[in-house]
MISETI-445316 format. One record per atom (N, C-alpha, C, O): residue number from 1; chain; atom name; x, y, z. Coordinates in pm, 1 decimal. Layout:
BEGIN
R     k   c    a         xx         yy         zz
R   NUM   A   CA          X          Y          Z
...
//
This chain:
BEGIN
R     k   c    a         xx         yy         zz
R     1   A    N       83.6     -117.0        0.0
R     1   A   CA        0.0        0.0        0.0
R     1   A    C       88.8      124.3        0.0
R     1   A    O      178.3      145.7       81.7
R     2   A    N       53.6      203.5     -101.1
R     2   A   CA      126.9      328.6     -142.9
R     2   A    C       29.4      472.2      -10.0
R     2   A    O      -90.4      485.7       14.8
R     3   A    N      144.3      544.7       38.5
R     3   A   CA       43.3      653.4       66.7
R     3   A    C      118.6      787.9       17.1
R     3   A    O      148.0      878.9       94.6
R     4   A    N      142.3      789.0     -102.6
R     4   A   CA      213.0      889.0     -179.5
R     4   A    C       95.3     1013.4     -169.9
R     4   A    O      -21.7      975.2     -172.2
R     5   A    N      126.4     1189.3     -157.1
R     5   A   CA       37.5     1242.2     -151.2
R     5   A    C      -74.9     1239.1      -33.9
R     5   A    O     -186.3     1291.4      -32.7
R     6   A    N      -15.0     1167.7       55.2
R     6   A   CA      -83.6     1179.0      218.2
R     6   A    C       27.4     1227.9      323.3
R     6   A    O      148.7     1216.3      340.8
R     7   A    N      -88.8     1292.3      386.1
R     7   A   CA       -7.5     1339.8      541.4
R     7   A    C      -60.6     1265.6      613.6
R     7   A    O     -172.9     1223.2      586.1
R     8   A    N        7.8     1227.3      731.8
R     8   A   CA      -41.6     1207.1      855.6
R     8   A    C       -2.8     1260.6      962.2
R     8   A    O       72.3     1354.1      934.8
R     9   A    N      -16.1     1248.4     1064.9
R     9   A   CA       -4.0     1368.6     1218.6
R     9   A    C       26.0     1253.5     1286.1
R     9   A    O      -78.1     1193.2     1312.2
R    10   A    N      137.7     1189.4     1331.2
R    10   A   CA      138.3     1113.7     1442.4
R    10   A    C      198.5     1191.2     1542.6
R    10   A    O      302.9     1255.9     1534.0
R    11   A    N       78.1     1171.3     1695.6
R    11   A   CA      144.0     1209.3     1815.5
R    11   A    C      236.6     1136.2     1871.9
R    11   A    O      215.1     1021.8     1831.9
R    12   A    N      333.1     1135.8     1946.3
R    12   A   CA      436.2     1053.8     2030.8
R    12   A    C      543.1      926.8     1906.6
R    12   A    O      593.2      814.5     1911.2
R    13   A    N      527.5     1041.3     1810.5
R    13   A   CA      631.2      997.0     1733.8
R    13   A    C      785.1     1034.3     1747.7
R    13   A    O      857.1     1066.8     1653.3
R    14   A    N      810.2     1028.0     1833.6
R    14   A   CA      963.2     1072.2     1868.3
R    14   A    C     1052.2      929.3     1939.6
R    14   A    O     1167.9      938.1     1980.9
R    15   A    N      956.0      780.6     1942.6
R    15   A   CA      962.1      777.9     2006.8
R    15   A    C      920.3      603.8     1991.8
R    15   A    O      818.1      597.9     1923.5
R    16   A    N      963.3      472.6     2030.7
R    16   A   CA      837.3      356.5     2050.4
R    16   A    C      726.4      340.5     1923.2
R    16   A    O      744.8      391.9     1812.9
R    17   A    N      649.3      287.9     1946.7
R    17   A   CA      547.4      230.7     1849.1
R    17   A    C      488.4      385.8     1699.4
R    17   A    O      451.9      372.3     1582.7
R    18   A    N      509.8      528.2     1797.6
R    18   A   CA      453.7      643.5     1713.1
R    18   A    C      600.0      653.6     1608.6
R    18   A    O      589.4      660.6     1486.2
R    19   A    N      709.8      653.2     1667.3
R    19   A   CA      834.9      647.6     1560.4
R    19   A    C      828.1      502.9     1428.6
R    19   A    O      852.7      513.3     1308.4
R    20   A    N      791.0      390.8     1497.2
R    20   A   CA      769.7      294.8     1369.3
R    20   A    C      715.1      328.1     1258.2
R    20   A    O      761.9      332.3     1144.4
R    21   A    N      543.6      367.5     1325.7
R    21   A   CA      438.3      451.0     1236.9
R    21   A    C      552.1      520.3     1146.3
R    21   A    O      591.4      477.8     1037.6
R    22   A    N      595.1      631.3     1210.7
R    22   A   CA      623.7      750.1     1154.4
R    22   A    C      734.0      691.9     1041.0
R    22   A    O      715.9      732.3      926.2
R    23   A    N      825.8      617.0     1060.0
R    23   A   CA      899.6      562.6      956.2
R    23   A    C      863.2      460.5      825.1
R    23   A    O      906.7      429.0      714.3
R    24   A    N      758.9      434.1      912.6
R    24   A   CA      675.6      314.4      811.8
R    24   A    C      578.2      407.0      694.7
R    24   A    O      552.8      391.5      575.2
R    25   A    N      541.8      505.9      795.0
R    25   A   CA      427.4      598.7      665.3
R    25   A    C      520.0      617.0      553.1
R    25   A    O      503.4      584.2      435.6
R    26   A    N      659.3      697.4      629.9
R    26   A   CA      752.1      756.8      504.3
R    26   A    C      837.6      664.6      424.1
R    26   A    O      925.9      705.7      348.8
R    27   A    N      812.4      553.8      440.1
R    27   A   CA      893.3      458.5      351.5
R    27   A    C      785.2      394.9      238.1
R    27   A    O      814.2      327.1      139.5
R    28   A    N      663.1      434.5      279.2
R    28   A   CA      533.1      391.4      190.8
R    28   A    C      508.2      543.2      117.3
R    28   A    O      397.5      568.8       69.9
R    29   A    N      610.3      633.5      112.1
R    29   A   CA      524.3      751.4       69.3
R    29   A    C      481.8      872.5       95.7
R    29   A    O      483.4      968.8       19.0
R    30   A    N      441.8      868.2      209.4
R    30   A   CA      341.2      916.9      285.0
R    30   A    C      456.6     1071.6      376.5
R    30   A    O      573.1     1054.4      412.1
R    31   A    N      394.5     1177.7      389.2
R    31   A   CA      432.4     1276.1      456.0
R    31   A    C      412.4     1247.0      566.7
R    31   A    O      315.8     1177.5      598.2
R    32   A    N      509.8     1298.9      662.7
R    32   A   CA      480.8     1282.7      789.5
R    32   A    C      515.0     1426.0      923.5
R    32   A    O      608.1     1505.8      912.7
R    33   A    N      429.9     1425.2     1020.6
R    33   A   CA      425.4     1573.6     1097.7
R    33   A    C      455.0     1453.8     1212.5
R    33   A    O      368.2     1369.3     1234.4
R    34   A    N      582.7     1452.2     1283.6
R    34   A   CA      603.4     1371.4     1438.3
R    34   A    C      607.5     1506.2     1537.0
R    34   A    O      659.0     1617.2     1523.1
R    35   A    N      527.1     1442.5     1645.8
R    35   A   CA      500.0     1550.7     1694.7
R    35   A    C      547.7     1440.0     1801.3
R    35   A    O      547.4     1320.8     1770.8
R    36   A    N      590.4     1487.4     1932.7
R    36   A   CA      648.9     1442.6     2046.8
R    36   A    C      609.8     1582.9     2160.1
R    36   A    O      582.3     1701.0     2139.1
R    37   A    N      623.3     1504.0     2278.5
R    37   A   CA      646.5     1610.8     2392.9
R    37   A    C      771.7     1664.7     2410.2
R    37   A    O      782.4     1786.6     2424.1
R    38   A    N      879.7     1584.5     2411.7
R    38   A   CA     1012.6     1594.8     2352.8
R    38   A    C     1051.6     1652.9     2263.8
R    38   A    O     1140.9     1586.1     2211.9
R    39   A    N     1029.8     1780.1     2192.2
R    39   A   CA     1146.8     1828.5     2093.6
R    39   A    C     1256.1     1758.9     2003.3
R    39   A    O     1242.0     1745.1     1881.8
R    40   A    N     1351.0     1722.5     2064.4
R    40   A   CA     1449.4     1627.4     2043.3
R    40   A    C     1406.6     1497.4     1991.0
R    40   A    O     1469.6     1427.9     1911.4
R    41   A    N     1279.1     1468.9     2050.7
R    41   A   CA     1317.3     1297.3     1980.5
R    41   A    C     1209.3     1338.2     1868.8
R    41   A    O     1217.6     1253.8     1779.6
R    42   A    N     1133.2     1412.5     1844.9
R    42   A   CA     1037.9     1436.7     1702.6
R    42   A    C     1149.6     1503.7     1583.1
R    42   A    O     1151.7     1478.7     1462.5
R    43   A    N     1226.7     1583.0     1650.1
R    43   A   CA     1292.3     1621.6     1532.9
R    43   A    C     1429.5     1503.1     1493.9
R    43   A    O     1488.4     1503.3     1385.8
R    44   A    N     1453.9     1426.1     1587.1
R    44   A   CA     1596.1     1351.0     1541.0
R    44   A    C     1480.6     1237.2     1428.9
R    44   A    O     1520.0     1215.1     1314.3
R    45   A    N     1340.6     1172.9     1477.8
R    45   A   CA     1293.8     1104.3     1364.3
R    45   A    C     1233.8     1151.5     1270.9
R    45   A    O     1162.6     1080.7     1199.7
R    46   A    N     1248.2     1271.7     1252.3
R    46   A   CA     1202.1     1387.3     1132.6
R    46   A    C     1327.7     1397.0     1015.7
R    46   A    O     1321.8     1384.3      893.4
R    47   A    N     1438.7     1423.8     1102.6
R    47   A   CA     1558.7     1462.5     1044.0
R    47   A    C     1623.8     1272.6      984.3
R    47   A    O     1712.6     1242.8      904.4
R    48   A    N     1534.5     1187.9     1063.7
R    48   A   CA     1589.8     1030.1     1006.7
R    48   A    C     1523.0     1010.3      861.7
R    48   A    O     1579.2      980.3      756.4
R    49   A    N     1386.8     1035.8      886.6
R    49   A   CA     1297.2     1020.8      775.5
R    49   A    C     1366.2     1155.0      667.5
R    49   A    O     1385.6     1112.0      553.8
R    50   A    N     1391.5     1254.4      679.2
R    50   A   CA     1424.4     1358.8      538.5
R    50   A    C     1586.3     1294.4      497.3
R    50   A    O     1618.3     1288.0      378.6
R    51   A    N     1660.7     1258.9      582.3
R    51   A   CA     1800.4     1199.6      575.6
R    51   A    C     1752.9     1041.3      416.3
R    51   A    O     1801.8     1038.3      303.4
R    52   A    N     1694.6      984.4      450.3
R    52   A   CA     1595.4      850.9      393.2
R    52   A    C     1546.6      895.8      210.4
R    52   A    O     1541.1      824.1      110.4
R    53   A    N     1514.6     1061.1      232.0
R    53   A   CA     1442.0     1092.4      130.5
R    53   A    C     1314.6     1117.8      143.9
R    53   A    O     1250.6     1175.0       55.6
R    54   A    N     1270.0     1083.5      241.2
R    54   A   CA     1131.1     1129.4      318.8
R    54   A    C     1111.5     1257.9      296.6
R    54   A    O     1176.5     1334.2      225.1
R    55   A    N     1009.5     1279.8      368.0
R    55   A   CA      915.6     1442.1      429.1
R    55   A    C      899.7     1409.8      510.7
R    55   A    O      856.6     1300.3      546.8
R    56   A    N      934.9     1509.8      573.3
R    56   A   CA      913.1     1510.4      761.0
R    56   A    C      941.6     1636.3      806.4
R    56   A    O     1042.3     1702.9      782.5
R    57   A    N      826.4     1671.0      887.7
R    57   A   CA      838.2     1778.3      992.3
R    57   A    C      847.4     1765.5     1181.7
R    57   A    O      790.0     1673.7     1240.3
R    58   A    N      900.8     1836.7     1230.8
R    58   A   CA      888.3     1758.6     1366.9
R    58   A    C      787.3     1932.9     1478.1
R    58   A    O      819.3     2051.2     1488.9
R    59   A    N      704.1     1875.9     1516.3
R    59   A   CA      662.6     1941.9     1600.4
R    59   A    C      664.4     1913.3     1749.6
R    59   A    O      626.3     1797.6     1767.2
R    60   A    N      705.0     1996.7     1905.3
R    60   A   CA      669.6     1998.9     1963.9
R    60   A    C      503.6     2005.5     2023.2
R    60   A    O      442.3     2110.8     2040.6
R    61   A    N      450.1     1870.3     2048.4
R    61   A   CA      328.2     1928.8     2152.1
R    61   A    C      293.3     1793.7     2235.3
R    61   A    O      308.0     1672.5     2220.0
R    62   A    N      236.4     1886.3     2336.3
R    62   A   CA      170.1     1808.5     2528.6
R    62   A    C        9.8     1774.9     2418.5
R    62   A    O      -54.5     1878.0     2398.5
R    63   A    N      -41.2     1664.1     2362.8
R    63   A   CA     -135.2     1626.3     2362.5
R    63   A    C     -253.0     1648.4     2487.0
R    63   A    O     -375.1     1646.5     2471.7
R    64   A    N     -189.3     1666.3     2593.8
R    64   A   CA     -328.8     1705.3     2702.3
R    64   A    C     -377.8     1807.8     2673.7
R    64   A    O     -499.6     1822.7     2682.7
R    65   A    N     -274.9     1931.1     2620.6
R    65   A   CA     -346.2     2068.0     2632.3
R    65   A    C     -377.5     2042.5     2478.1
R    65   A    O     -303.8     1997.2     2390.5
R    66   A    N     -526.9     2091.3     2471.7
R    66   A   CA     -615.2     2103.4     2309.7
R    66   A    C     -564.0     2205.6     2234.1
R    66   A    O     -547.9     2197.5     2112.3
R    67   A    N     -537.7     2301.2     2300.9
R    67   A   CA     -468.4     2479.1     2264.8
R    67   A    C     -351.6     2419.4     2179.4
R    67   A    O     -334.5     2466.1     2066.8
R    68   A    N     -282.6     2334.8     2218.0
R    68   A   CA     -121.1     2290.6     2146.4
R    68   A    C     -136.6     2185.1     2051.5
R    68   A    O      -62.7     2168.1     1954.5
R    69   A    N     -208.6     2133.6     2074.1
R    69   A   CA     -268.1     2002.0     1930.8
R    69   A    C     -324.6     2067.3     1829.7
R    69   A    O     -293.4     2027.9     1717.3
R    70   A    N     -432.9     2196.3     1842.0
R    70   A   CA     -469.3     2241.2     1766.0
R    70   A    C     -376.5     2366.8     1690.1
R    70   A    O     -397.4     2416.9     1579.6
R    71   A    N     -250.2     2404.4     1803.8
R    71   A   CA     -208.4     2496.9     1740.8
R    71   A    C     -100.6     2427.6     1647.0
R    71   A    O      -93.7     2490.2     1541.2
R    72   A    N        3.9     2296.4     1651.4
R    72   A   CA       48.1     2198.8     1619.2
R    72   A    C       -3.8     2192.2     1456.7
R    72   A    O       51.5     2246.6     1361.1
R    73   A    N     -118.2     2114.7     1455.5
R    73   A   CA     -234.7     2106.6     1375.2
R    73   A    C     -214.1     2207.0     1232.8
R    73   A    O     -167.5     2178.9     1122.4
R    74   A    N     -280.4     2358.3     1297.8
R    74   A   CA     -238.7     2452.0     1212.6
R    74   A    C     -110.7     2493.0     1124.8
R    74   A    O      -93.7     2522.9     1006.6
R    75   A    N      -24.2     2479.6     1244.2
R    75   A   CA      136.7     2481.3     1170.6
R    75   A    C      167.8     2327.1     1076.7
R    75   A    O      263.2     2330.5      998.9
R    76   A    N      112.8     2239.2     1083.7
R    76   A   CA      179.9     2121.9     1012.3
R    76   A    C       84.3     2154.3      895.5
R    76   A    O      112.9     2080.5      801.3
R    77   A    N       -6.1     2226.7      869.3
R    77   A   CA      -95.4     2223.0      742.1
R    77   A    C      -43.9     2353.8      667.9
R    77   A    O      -69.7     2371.6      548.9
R    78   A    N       32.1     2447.2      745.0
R    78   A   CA       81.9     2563.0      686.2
R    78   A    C      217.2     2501.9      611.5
R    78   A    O      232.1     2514.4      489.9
R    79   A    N      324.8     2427.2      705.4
R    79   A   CA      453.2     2463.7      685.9
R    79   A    C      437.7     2294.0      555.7
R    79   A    O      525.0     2276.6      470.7
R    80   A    N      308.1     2187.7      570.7
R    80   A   CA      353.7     2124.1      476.9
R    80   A    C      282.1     2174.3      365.3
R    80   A    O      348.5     2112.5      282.1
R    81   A    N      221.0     2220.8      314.3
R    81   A   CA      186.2     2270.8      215.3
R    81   A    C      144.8     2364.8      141.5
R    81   A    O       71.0     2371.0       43.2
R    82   A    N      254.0     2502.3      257.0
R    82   A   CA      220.2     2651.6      186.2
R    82   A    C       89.7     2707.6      201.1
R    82   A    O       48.9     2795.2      124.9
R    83   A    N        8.5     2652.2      314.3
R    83   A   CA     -160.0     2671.2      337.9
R    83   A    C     -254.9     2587.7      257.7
R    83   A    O     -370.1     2567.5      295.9
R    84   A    N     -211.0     2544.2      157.6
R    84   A   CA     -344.3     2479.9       52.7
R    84   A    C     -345.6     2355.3      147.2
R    84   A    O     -337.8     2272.6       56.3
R    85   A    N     -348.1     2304.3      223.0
R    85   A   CA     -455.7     2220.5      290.4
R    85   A    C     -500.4     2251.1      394.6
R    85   A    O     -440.0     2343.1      449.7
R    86   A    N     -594.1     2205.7      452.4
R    86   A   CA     -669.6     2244.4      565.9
R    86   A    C     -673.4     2115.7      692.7
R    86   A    O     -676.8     1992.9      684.8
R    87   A    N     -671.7     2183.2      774.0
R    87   A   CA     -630.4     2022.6      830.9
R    87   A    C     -760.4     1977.5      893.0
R    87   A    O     -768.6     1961.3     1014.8
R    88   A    N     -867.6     1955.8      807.1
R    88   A   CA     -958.8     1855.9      798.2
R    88   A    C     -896.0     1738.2      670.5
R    88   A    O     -890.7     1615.3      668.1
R    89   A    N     -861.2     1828.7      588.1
R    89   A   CA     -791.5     1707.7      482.4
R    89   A    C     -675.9     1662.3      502.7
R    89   A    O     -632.7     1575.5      426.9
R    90   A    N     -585.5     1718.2      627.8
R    90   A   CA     -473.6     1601.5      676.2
R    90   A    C     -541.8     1485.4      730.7
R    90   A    O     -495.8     1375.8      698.9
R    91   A    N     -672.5     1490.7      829.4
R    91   A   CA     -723.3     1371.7      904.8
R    91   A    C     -789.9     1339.8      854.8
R    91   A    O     -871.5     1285.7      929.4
R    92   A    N     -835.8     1331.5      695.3
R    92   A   CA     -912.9     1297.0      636.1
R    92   A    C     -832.1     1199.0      498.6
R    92   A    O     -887.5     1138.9      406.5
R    93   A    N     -705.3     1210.7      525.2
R    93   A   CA     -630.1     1166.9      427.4
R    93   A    C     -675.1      985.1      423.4
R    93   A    O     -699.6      924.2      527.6
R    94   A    N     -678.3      931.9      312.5
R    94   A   CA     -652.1      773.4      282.8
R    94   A    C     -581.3      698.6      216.1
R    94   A    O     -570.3      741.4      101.2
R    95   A    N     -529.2      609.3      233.4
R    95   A   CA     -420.5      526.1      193.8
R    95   A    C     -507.6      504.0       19.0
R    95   A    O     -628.1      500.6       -6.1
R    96   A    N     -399.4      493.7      -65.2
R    96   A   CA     -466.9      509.2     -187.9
R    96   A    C     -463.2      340.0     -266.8
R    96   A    O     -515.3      322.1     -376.8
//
């Protein structure tokens, strides 16, 4: 399964089972936003996946607070695609 032309948002991708995801999307294709509480470990598997040939962005955010998921959210739909998506169509994305 190809997910060429998809984003996905994994939280606690810096990290365990969200870093697999996150390497597995980008080896199928697929854009990826790792977002971690950690700084450091979203951007070292951001910087693994673009190293690969990937897309990858790494965001800081605390999933408890909604304010930072949603502000997260906004920035991964700006910085991956210059604004033309909306991030109903990042979580709306499907494996093709």
């Amino acid at each position: 399964m190809r997910f060429d032309d998809k984003i996905i948002f994994i939280t606690g991708g810096g990290s365990g089972l969200g870093r697999e995801c996150a390497l597995r999307w980008a080896e199928a294709g697929g854009t990826v936003v790792v977002t971690d509480l950690v700084e450091k470990r979203a951007a070292d598997v951001a910087a693994e996946i673009n190293t690969k040939g990937g897309t990858a962005v790494a965001i800081r955010v605390d999933v408890a607070r909604e304010a930072e998921v949603a502000a997260a959210v906004e920035e991964a739909a700006v910085h991956q695609s210059g604004g033309t998506w909306s991030p109903r169509e990042m979580f709306l994305a499907r494996p093709s």
